[in-house]
The first five atom37 places (N, CA, C, CB, O) and aatype in JSON, in Angstrom:
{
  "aatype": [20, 20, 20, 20, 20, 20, 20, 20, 20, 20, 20, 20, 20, 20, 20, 20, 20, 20, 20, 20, 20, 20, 20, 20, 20, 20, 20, 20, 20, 20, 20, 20, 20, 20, 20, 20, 20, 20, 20, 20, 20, 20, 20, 20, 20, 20, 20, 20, 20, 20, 20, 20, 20, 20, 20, 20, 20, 20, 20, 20, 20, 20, 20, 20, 20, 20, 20, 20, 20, 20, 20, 20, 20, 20, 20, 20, 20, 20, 20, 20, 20, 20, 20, 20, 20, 20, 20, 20, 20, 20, 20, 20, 20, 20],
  "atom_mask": [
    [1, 1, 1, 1, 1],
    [1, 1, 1, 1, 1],
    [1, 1, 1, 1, 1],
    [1, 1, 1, 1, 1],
    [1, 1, 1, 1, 1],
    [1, 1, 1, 1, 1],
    [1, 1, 1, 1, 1],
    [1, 1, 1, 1, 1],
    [1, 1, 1, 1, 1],
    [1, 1, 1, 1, 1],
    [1, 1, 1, 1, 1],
    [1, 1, 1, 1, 1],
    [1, 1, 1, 1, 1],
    [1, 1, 1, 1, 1],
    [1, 1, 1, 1, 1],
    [1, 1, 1, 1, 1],
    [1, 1, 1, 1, 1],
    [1, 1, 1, 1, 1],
    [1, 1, 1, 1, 1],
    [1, 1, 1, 1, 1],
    [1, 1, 1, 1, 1],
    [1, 1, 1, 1, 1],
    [1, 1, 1, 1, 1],
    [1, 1, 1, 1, 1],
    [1, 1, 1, 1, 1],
    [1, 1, 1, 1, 1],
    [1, 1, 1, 1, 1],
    [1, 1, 1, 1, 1],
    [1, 1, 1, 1, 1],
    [1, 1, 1, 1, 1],
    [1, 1, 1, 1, 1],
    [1, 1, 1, 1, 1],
    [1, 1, 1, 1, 1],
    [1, 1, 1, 1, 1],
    [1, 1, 1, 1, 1],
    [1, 1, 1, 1, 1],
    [1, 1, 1, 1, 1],
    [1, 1, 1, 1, 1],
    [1, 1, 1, 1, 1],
    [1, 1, 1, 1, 1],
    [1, 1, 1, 1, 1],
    [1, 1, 1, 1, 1],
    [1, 1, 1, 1, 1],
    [1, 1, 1, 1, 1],
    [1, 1, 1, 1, 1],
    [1, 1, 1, 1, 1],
    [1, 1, 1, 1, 1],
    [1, 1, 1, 1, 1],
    [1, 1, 1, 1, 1],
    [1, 1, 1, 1, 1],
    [1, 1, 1, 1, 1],
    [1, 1, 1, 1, 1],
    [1, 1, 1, 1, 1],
    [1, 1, 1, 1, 1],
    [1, 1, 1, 1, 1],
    [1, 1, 1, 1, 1],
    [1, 1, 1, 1, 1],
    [1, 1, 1, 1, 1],
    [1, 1, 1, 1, 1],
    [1, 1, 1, 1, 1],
    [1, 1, 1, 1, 1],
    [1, 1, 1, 1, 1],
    [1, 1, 1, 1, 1],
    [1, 1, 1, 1, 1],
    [1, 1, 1, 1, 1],
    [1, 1, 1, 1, 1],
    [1, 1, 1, 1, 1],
    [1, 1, 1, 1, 1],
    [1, 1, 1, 1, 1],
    [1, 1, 1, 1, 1],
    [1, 1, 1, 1, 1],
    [1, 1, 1, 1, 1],
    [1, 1, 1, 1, 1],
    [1, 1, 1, 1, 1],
    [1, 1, 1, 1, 1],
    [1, 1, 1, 1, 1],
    [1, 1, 1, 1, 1],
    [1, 1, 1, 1, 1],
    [1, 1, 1, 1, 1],
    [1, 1, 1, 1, 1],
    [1, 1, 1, 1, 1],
    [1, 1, 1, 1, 1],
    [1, 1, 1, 1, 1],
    [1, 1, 1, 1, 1],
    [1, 1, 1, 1, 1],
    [1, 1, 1, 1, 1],
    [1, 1, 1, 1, 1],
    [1, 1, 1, 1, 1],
    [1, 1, 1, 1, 1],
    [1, 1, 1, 1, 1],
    [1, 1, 1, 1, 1],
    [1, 1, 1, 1, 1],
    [1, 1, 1, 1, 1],
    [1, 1, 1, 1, 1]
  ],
  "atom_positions": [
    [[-80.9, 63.68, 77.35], [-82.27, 64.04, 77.7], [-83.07, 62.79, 77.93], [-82.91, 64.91, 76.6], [-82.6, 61.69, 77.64]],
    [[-84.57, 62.97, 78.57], [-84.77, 61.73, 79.14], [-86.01, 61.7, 78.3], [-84.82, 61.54, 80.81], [-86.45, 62.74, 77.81]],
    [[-86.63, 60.46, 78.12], [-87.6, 60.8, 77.51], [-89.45, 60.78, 79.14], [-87.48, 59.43, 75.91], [-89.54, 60.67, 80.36]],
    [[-90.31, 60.94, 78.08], [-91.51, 61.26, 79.37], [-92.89, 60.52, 78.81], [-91.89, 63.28, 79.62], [-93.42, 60.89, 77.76]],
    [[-93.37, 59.57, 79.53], [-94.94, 59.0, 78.48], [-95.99, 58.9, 79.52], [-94.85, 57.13, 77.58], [-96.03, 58.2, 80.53]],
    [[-96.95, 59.88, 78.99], [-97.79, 60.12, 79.11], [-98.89, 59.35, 78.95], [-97.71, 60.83, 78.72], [-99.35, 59.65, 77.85]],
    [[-99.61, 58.46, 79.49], [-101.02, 57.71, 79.3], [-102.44, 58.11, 79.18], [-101.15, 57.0, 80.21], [-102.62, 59.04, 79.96]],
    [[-103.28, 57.88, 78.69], [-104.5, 58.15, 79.24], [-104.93, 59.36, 78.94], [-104.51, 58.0, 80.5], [-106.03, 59.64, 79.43]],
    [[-104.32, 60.31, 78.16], [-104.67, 62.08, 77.59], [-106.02, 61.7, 76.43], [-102.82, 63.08, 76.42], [-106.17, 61.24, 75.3]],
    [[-106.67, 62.14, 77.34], [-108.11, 62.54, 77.15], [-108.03, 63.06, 75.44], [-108.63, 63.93, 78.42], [-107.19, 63.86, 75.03]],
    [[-109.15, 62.39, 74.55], [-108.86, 62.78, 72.93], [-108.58, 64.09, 72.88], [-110.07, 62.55, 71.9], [-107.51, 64.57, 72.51]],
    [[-110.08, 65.0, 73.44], [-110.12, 66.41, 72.97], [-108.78, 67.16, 73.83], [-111.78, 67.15, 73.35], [-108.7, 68.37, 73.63]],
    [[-108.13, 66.78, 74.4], [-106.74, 67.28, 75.43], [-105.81, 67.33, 74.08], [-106.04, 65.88, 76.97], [-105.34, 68.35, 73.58]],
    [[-105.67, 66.06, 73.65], [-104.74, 65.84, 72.3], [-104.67, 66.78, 71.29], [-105.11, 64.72, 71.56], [-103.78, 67.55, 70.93]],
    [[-105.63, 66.59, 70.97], [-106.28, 67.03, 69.28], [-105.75, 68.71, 69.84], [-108.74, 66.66, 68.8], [-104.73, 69.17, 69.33]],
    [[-106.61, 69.65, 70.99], [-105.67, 71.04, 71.69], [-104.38, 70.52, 71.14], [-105.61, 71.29, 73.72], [-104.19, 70.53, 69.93]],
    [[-103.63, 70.15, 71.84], [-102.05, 69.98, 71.8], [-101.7, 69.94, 70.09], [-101.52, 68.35, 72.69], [-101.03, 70.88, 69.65]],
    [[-101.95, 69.32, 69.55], [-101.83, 68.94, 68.33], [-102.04, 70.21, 67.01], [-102.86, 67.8, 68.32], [-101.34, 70.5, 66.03]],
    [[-103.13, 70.68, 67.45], [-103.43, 72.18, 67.29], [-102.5, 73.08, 67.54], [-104.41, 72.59, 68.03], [-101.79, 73.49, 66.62]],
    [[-102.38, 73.47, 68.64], [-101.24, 74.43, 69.02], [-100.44, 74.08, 68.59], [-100.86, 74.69, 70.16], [-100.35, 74.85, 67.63]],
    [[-99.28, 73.09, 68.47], [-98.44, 72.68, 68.26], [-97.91, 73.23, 66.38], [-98.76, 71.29, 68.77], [-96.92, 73.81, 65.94]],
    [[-99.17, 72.66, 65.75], [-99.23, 72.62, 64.1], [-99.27, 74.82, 63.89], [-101.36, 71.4, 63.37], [-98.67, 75.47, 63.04]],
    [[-100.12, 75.3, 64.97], [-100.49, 76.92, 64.81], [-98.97, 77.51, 65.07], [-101.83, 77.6, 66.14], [-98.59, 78.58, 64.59]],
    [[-98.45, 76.97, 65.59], [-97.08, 77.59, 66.28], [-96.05, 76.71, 65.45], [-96.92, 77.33, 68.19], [-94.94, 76.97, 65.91]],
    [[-95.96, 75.88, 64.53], [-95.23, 75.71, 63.79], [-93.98, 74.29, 64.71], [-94.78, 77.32, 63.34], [-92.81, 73.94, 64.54]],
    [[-94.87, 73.98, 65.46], [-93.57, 73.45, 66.15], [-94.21, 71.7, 66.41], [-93.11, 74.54, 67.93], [-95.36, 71.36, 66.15]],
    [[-93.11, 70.8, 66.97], [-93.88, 69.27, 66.92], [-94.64, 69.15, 67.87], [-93.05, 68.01, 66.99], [-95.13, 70.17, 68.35]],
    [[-94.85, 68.26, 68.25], [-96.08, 67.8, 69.7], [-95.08, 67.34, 70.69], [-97.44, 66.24, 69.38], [-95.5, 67.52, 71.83]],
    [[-93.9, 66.81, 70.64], [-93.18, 66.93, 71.5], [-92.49, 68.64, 72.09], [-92.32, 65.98, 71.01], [-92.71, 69.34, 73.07]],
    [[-91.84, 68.72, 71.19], [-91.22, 70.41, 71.4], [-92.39, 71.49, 72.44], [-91.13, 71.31, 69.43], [-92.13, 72.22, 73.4]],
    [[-93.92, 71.13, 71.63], [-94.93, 72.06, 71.97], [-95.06, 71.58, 73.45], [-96.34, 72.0, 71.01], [-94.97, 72.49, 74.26]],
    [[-95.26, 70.19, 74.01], [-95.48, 69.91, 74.9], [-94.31, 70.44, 75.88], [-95.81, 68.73, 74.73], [-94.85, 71.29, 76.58]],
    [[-93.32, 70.35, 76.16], [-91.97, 70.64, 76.71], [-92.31, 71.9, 76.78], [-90.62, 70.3, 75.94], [-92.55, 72.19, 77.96]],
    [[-92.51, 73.15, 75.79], [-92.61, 74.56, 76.19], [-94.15, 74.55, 77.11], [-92.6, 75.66, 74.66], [-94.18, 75.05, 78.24]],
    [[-95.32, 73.95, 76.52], [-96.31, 74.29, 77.81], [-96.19, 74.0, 79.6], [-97.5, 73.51, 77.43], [-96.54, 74.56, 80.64]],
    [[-95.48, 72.79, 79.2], [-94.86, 72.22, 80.56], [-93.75, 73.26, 81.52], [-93.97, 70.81, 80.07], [-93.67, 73.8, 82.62]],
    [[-92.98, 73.1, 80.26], [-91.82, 74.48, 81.24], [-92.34, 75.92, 81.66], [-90.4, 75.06, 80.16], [-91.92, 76.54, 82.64]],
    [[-93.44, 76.44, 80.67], [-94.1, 77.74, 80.92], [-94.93, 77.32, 82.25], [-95.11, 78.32, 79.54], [-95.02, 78.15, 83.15]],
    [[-95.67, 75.8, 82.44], [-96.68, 75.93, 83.49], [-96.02, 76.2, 84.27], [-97.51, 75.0, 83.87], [-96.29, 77.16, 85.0]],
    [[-94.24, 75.02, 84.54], [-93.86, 74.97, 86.32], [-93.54, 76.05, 86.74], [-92.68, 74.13, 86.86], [-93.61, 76.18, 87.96]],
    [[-93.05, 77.31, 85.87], [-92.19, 78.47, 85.67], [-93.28, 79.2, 86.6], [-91.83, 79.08, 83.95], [-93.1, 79.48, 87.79]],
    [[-94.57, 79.49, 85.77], [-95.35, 80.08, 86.53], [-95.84, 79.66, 87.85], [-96.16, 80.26, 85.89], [-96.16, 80.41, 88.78]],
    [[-95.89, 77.98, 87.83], [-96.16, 77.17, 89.19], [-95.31, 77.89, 90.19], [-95.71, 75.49, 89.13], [-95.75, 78.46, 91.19]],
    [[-94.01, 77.82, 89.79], [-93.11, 78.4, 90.79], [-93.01, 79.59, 91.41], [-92.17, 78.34, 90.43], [-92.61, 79.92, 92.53]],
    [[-93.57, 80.37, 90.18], [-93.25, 82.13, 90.56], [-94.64, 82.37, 91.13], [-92.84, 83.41, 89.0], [-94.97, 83.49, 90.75]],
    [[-95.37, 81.97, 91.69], [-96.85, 82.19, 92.52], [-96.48, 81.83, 93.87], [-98.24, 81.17, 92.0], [-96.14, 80.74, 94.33]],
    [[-96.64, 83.2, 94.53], [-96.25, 83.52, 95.84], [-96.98, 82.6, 96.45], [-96.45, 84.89, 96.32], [-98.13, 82.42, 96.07]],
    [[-96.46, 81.86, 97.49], [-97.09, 81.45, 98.18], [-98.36, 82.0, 99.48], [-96.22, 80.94, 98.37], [-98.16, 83.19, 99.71]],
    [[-99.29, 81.54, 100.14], [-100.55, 82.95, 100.71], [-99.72, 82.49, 101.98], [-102.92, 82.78, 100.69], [-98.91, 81.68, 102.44]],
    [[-100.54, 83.66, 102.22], [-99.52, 84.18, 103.92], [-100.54, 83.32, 104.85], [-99.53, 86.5, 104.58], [-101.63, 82.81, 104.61]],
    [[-99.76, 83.39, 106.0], [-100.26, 82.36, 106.87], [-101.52, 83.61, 107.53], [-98.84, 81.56, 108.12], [-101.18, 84.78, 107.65]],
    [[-102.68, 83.24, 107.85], [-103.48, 84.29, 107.82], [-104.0, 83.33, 109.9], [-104.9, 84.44, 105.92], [-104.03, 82.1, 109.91]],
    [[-104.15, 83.69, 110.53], [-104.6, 83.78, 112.14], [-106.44, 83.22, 111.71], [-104.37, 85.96, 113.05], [-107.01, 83.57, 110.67]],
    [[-106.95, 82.47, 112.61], [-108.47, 82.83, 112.82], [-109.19, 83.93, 113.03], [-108.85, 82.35, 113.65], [-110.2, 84.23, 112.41]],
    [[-108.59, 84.67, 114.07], [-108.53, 86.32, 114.93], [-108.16, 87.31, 113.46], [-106.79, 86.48, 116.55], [-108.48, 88.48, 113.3]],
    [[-107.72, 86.82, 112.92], [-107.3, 87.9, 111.56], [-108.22, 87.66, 110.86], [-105.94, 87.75, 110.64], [-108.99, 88.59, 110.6]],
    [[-108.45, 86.47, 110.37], [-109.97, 86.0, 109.04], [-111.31, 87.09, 109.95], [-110.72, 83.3, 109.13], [-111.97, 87.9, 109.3]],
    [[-111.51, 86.92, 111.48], [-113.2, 86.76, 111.69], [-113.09, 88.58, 111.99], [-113.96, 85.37, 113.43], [-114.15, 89.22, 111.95]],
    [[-111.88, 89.26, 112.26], [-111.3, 90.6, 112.29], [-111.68, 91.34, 110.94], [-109.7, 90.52, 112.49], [-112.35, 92.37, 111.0]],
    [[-111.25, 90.82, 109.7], [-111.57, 91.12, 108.44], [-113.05, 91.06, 107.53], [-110.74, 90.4, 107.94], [-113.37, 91.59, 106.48]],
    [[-113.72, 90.2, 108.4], [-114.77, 89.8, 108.16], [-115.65, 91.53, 108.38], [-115.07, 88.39, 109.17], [-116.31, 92.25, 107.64]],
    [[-115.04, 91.62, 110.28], [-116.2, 92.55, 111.03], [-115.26, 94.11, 110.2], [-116.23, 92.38, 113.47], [-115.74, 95.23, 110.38]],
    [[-113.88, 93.94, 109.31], [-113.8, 95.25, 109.26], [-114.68, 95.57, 107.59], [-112.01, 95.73, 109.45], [-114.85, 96.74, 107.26]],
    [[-115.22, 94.33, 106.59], [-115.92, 94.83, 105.41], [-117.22, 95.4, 105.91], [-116.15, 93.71, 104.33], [-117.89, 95.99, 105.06]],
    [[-117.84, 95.33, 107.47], [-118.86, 95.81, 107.28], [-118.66, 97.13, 108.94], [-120.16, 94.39, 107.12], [-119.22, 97.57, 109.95]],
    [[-117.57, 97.18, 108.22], [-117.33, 99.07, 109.43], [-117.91, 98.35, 111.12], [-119.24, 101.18, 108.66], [-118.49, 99.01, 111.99]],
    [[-117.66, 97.3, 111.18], [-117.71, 96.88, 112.5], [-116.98, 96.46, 113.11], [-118.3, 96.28, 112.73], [-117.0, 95.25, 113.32]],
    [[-115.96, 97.34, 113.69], [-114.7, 97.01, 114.12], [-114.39, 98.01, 115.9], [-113.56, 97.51, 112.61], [-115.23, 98.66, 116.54]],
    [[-113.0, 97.78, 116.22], [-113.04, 98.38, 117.51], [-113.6, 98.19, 118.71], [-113.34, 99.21, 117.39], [-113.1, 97.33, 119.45]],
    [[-114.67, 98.91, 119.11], [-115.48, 98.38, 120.19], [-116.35, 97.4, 120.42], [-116.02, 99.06, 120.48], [-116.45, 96.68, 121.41]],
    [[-117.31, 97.43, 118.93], [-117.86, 96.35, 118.57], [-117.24, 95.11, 118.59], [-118.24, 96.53, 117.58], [-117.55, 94.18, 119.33]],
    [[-116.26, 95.14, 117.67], [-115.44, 93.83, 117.23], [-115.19, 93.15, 118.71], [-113.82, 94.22, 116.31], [-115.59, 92.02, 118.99]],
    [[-114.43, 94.03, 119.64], [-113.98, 93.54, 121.08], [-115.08, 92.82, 121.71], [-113.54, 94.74, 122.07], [-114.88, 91.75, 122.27]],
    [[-116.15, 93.31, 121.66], [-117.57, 93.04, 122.73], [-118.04, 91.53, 122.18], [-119.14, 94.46, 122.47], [-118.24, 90.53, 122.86]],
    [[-118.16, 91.73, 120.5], [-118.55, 90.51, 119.75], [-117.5, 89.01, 120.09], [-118.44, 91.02, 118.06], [-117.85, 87.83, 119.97]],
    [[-116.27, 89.49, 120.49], [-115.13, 88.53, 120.44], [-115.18, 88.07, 122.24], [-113.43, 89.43, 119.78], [-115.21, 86.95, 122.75]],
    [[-115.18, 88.95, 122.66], [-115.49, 88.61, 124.27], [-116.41, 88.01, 124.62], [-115.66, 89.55, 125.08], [-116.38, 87.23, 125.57]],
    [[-117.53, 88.26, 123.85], [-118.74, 86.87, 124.1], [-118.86, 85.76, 123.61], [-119.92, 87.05, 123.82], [-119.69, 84.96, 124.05]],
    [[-117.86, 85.41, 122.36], [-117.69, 84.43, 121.89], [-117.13, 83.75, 123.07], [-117.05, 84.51, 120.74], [-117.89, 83.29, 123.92]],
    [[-115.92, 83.67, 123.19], [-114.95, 83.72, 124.07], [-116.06, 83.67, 125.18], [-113.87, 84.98, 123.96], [-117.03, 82.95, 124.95]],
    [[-116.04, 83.99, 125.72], [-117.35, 83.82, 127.4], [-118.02, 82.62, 126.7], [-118.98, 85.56, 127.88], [-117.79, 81.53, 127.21]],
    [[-118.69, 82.65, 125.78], [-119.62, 81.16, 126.11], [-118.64, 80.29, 125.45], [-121.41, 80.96, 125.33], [-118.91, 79.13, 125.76]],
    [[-117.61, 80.35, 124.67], [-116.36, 78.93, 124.34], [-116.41, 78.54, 126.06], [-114.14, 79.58, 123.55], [-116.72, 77.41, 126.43]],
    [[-116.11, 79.48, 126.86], [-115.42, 78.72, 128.23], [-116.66, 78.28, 128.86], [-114.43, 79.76, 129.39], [-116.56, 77.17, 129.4]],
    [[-117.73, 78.81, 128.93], [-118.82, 78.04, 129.54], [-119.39, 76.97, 129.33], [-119.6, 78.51, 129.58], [-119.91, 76.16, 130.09]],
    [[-119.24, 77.01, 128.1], [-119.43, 75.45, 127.12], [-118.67, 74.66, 127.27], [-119.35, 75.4, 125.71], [-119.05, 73.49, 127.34]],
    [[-117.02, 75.05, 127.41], [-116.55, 73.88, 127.52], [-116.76, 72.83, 128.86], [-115.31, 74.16, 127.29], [-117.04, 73.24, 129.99]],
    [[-116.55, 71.28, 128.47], [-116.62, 70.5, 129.24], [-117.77, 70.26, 130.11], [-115.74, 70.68, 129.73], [-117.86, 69.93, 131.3]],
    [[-118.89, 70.58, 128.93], [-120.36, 70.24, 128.79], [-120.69, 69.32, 128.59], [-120.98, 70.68, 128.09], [-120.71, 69.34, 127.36]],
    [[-121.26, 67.66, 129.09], [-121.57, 66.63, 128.09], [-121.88, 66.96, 126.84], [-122.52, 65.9, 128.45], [-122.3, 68.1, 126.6]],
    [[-121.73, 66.06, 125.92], [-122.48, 66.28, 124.19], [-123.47, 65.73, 124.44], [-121.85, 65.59, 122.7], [-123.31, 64.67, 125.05]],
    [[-124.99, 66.16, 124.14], [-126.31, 65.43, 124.03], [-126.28, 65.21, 122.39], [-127.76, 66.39, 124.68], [-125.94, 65.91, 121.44]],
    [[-126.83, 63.83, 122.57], [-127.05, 62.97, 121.31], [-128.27, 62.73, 120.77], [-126.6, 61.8, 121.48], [-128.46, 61.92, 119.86]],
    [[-129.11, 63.4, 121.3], [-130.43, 62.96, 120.95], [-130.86, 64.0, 120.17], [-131.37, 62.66, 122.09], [-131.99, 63.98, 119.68]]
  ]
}
């Protein structure tokens, strides 16, 4: 086994550890090793989020407020109409 050193753990971080450790009957090494293995365990088992579209976020947006379908289309088509009119507009700086 390898060993692991830790620097710089904040007092009141310790004194927790030290606590738990003494409540649970176990050392500050041992205790540390089970919080560690419980975090990555759970680190690991947390699904990763789904890849979610722009068109899906601003879609979800217009369906929490029952504005969807025809609306949604008309709202997205005018976006869309002035993106292309805009583009390749000078930028004014003033």
């Amino acid at each position: 086994m390898g060993d692991l050193l830790i620097r710089n753990i904040p007092e009141h971080l310790k004194k927790e550890l030290e606590q738990a450790a003494k409540r649970d009957g176990q050392s500050l090494s041992a205790k540390s090793i089970d919080l560690l293995r419980r975090s990555l365990a759970e680190d690991t088992a947390a699904p990763e989020k789904p890849f979610v579209s722009a068109w899906d976020a601003l879609r979800s947006a217009f369906v929490e407020h029952d504005a969807v379908d025809d609306e949604y289309s008309k709202i997205m088509d005018e976006i869309e109409a002035e993106r292309k009119r805009d583009f390749g507009r000078p930028v004014d700086l003033e």
